[in-house]
N, C-alpha and C positions, 0 to 999 in steps of 0.2 A: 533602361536600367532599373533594377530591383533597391526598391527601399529597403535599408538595413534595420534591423529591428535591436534596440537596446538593450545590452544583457541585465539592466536595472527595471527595466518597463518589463521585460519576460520574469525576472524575479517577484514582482510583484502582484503580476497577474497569475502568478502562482499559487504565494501565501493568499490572496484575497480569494481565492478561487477555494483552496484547500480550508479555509476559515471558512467559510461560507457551508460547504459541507456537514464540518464537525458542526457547525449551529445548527443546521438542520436536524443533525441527529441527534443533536444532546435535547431537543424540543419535546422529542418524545420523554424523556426521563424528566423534565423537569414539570410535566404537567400533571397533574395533583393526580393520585392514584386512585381510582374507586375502590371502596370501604367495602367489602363481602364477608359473607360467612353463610354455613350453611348445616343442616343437619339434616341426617339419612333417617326418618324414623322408622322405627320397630314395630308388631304387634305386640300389643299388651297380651295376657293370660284370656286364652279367648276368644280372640280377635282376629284378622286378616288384614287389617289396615296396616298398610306400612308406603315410605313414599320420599318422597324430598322437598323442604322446605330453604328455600334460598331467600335471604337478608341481605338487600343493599342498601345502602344507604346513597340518601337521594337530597335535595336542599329542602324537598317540602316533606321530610321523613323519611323512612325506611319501608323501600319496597320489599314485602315478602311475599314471595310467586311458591306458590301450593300446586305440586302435582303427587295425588295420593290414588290408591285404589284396595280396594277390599271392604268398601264402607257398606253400610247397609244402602242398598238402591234406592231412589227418591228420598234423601233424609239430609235432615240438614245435622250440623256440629259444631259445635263452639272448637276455634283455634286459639289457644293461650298461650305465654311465658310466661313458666312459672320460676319461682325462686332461684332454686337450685335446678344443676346440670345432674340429674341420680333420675335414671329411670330404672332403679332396681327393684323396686314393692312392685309386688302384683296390683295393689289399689290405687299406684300411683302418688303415695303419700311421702316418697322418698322425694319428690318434687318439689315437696313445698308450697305454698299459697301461690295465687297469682301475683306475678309480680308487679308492685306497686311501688316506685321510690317516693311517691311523692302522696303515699297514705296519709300522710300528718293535715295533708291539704283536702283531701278531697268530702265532698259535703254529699249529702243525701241525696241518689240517684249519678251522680257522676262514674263516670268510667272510670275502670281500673285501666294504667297502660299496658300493663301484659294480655287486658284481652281485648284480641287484634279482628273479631269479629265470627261471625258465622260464615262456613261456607256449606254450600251445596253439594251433594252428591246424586250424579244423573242416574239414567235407568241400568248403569250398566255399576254403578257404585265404586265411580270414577271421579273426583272433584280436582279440577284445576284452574287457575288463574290468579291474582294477584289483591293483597289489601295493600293502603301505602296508611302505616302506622307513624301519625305524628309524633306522638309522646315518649318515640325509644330512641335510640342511638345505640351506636355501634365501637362507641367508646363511652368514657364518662361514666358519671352514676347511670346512668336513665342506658347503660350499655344491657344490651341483650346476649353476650359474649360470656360463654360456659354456664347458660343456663339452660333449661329442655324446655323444649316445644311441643305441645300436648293437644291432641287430636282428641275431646270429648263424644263421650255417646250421645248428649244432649247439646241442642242450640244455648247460650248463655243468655240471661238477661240482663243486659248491661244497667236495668235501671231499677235492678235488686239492691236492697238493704238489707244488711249488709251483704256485698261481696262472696259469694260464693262459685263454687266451685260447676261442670254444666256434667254432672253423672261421672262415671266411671272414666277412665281413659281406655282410647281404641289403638292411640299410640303414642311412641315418646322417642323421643331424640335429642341429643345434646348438642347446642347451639355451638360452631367453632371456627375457626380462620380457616 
């Protein structure tokens, strides 16, 4: 003879079953979203460089992954955020300084946080790969979000007084969600 199975016990291996599910899936929504943004840059008046720089934010900063091409071949160039999101001036001055929130602090030879370094361009005047930018974020003050991303003709020296700027811009794009 066949065991009779409980219309209580099948009800509840029901709900337990169907609960079990919706947790699963609501796991995905409820784990913390990665923080992106990115911008498509342009040529400046002059120029061929144009490309896409992508902003995540990460717990030991904000990775920015650079893939550009039109740069002068073997050369290197300062990548910055500047001020403002305007890359309307031909000289690039629609930008604004580099951005610095925390200029009231900074002392003789210290980095500015908008500039996120030098990178290189190979023999074919191709540059890609990644800086991971401690001093920005993707909210907040220290947020890099509607401002432009500026591809210089020159390498920066980060350990200039004052802060200046690394030559003309090769290109520009507005940092966005």
């Amino acid at each position: 003879m066949g065991k009779r199975i409980d219309g209580q016990a099948v009800h509840a291996f029901i709900v337990l079953a169907a609960s079990s599910l919706l947790l699963c899936g609501c796991t995905a929504f409820l784990r913390p979203q990665e923080k992106r943004a990115e911008a498509q840059l342009v040529p400046a008046v002059g120029s061929q460089t144009r490309g896409l720089v992508t902003f995540i934010e990460r717990s030991d900063g904000v990775q920015v992954t650079y893939n550009l091409s039109g740069l002068p071949p073997d050369s290197d160039h300062a990548l910055q955020v500047h001020e403002r999101g305007d890359c309307n001036s031909v000289d690039g001055s629609s930008a604004g300084a580099v951005f610095a929130p925390a200029a009231e602090r900074l002392k003789m030879g210290a980095r500015v946080e908008g500039d996120l370094g030098n990178i290189h361009a190979d023999s074919n005047g191709v540059a890609t790969g990644f800086i991971v930018a401690p001093d920005v974020s993707l909210d907040g003050i220290r947020s890099v979000l509607q401002r432009a991303v500026v591809v210089h003709r020159d390498a920066s020296d980060p350990y200039a007084w004052p802060q200046h700027g690394a030559g003309a811009p090769l290109a520009c794009g507005v940092i966005r969600q």
